[in-house]
BANU-894263 format. One line per field, with one value per residue (C-alpha): residue number from 1; residue in three letters; x, y, z. Coordinates in steps of 0.02 Angstrom, whole numbers, plus 32768, in hexadecimal, padded with zeros to 4 digits. Layout:
seq = NUM:...
type = Ala:...
east = X:...
north = Y:...
up = Z:...
//
This chain:
seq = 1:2:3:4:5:6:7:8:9:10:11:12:13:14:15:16:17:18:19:20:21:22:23:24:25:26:27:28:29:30:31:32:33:34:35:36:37:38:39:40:41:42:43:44:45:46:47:48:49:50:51:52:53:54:55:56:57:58:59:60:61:62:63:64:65:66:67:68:69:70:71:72:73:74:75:76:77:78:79:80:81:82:83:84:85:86:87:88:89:90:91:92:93:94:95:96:97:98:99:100:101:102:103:104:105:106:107:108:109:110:111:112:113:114:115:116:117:118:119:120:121:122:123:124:125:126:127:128:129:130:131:132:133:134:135:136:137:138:139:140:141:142:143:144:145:146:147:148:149:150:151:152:153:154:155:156:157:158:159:160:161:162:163:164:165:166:167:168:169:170:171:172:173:174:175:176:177:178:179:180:181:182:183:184:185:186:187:188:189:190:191:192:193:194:195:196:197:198:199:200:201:202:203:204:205:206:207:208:209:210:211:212:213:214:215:216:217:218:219:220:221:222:223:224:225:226:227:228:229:230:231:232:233:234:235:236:237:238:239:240:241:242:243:244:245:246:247:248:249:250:251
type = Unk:Unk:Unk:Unk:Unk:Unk:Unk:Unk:Unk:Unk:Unk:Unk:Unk:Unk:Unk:Unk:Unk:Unk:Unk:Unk:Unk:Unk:Unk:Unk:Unk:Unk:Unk:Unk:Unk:Unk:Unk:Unk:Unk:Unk:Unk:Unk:Unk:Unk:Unk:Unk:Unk:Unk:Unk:Unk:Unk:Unk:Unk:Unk:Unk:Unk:Unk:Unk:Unk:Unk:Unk:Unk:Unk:Unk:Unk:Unk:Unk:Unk:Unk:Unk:Unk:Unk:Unk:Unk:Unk:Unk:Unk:Unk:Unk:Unk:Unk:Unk:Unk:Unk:Unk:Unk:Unk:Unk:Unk:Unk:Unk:Unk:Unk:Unk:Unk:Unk:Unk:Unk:Unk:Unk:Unk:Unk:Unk:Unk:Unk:Unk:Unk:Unk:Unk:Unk:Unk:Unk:Unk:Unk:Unk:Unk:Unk:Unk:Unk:Unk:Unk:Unk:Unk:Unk:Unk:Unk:Unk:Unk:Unk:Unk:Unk:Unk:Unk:Unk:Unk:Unk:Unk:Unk:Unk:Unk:Unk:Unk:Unk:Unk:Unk:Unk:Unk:Unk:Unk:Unk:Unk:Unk:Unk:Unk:Unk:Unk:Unk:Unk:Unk:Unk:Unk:Unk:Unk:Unk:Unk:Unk:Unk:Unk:Unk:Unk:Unk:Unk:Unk:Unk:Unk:Unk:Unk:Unk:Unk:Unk:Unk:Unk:Unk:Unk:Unk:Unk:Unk:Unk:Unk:Unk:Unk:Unk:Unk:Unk:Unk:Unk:Unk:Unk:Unk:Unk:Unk:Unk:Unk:Unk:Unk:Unk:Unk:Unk:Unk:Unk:Unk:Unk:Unk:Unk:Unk:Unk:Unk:Unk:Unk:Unk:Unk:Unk:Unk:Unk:Unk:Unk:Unk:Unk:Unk:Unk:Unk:Unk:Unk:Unk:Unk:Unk:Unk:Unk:Unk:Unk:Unk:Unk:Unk:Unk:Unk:Unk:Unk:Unk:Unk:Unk:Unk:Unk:Unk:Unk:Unk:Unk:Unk
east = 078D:076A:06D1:0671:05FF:0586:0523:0492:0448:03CC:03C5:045F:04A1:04ED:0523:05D6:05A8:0642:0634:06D1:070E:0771:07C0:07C4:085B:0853:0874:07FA:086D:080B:0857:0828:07FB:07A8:0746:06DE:0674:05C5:05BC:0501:04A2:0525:05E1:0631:06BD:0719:07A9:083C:082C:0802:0831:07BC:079B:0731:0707:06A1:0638:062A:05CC:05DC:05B4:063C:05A9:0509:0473:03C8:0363:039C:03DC:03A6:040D:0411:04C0:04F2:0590:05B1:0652:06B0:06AC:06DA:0798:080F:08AD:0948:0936:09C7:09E5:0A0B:09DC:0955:09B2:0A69:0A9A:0AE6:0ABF:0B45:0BC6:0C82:0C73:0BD7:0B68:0B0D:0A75:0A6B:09C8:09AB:0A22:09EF:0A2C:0A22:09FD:09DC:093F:0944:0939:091B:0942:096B:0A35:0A65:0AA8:0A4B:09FA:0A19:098C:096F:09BA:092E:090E:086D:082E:0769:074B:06A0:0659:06A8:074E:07F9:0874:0938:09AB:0A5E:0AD3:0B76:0B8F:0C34:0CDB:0CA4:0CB3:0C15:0BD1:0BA4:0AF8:0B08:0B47:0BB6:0B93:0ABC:0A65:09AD:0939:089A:081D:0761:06C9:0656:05A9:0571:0608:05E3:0666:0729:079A:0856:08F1:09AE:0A30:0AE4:0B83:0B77:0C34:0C68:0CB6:0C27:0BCD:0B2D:0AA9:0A01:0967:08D3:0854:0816:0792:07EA:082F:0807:0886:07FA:079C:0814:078E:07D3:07EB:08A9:086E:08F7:0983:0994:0A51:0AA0:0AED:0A4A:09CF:0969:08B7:0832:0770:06FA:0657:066E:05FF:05E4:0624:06A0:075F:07B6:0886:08DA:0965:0A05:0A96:0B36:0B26:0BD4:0C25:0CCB:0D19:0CB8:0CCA:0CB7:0C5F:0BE3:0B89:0AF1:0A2A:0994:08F3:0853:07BA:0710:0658
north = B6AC:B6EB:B746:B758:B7DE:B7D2:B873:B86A:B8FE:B8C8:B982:B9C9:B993:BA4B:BA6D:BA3A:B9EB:B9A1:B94D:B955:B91D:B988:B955:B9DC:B9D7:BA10:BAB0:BAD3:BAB0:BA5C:B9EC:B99E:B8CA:B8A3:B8E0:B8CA:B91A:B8E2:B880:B868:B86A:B81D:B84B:B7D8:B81A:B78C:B7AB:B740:B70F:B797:B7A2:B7D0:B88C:B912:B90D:B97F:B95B:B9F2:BA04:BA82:BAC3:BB30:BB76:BBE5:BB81:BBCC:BB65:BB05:BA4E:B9C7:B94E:B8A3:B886:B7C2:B799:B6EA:B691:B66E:B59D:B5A6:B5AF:B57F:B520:B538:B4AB:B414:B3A6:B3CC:B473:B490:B4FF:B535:B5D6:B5E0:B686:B701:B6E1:B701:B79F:B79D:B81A:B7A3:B78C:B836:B88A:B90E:B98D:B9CC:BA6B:BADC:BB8C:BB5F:BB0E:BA6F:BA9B:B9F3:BA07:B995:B985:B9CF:B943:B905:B853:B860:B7F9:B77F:B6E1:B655:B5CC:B578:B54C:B56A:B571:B501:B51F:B490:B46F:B4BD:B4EF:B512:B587:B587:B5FF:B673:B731:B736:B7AD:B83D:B8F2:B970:B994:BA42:BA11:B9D6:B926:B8B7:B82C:B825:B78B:B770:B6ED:B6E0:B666:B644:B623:B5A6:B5D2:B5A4:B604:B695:B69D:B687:B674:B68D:B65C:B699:B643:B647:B636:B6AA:B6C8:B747:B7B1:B761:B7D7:B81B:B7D1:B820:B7EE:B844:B810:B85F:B831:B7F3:B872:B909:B967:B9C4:B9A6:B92B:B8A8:B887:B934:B90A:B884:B81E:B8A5:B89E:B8D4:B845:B788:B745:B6DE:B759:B715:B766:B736:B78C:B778:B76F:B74C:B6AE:B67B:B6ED:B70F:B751:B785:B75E:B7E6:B7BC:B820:B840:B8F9:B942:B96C:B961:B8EA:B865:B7B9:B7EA:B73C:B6BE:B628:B63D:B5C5:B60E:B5A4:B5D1:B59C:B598:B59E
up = 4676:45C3:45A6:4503:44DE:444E:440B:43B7:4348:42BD:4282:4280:41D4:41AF:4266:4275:4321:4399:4434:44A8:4559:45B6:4668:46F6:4764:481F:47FC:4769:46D2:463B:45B5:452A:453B:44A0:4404:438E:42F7:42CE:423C:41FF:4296:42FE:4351:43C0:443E:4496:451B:455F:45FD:468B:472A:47B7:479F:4763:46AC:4636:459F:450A:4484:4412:434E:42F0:4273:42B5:42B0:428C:432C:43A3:437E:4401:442D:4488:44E0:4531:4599:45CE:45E1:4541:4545:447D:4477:4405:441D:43B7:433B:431A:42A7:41DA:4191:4117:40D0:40C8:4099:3FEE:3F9C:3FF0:3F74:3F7D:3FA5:4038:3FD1:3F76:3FF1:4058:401B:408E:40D3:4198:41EE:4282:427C:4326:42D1:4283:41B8:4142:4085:3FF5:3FB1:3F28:3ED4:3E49:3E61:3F1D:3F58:3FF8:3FC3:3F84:3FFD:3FC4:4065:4087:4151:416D:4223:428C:4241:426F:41ED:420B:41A6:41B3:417C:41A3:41CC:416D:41A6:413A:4151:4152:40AB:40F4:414C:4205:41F2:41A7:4162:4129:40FC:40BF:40A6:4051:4091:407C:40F3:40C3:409C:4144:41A9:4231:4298:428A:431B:42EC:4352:4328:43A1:4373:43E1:4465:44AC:44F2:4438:43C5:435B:4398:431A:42EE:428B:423F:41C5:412F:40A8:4012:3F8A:4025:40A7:4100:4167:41D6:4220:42CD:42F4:4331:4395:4353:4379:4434:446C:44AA:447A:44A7:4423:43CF:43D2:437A:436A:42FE:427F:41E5:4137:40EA:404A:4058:4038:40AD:40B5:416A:4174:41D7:41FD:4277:42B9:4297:434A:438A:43E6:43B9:4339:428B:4256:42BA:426D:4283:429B:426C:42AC:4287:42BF:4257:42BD
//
């Protein structure tokens, strides 16, 4: 079943706090499940679905704290999912242009570390969608990774959208699916606040390896613009291009 885990910290503002899950094989190996920063007093970590097994919960500042920061942690079963949305867009994408630079934003390489940092180009801003996300409603984004070569970074093809939470928004759950055969590109997502390349919200939540959906659920402000980063990571032997749905649920 999928598990969330909510973390609650009411004074650890300047902390950097994260709350992960790990899993624990049989013979002691950890990995990474899911992730998530505090935002406010709040972080919410939510997993796909786990087999039977032993599993770990971290959490963890990357700053030295003066005093000790309490903490309340809950784990339940994660009953809030969301679907892959059908029906017409909300929005298509149309600010790529002829030659698929027109919407890529932010730049992303390994060094092994992820590294997030605007383009170059002038005027290379997430494309404008004009959507607000208002707790309750779901809202579908359509668009293409094009057949384009690496601009240097680790992908091809990059596409960004900014959206906007309503004023009474706290949580966003976001849902990429795209064809999954067997030489489709291998899609990833993060999320940044609108105009920034660091910090990366989702903490590469939405960059599993693998043509699986990348899912990612986090807390977020309200009344606040957001850009939805999308891009093919550049890898042999693979599709070069993938049409791709980007639902997103608002709570």
């Amino acid at each position: 079943m999928p598990v969330r885990v909510e973390l609650r910290a009411t004074d650890a503002a300047d902390a950097d706090v994260v709350v992960s899950v790990w899993g624990v094989t049989g013979s002691g190996r950890v990995f990474l499940v899911a992730t998530a920063r505090l935002l406010g007093p709040v972080a919410v970590a939510v997993t796909p679905p786990l087999p039977p097994g032993t599993y770990a919960v971290s959490v963890a500042s990357s700053v030295a704290v003066d005093a000790p920061l309490p903490y309340e942690l809950a784990i339940a079963e994660n009953t809030a999912v969301c679907d892959a949305a059908t029906g017409a867009p909300d929005h298509d994408e149309s600010g790529d242009g002829s030659d698929h630079l027109g919407n890529d934003a932010v730049q992303v390489s390994f060094t092994p570390i992820a590294e997030f940092a605007r383009t170059a180009r002038s005027g290379d801003d997430a494309e404008t969608t004009g959507l607000t996300l208002s707790p309750g409603t779901t809202t579908l984004v359509a668009g293409e990774s094009a057949a384009r070569a690496s601009a240097g970074d680790a992908y091809r093809d990059r596409d960004a959208y900014e959206l906007t939470t309503a004023a009474d928004t706290a949580e966003l759950e976001l849902r990429l699916t795209w064809a999954h055969a067997p030489d489709a590109p291998d899609l990833d997502m993060y999320l940044f606040r609108a105009g920034e390349a660091e910090p990366e919200l989702s903490l590469g939540a939405g960059s599993f390896v693998g043509q699986f959906d990348e899912v990612v659920t986090l807390r977020v402000d309200p009344a606040a613009a957001y850009w939805v980063w999308i891009g093919a990571f550049d890898q042999p032997d693979v599709g070069t291009e993938a049409a791709y749905e980007l639902t997103i649920c608002a709570r």
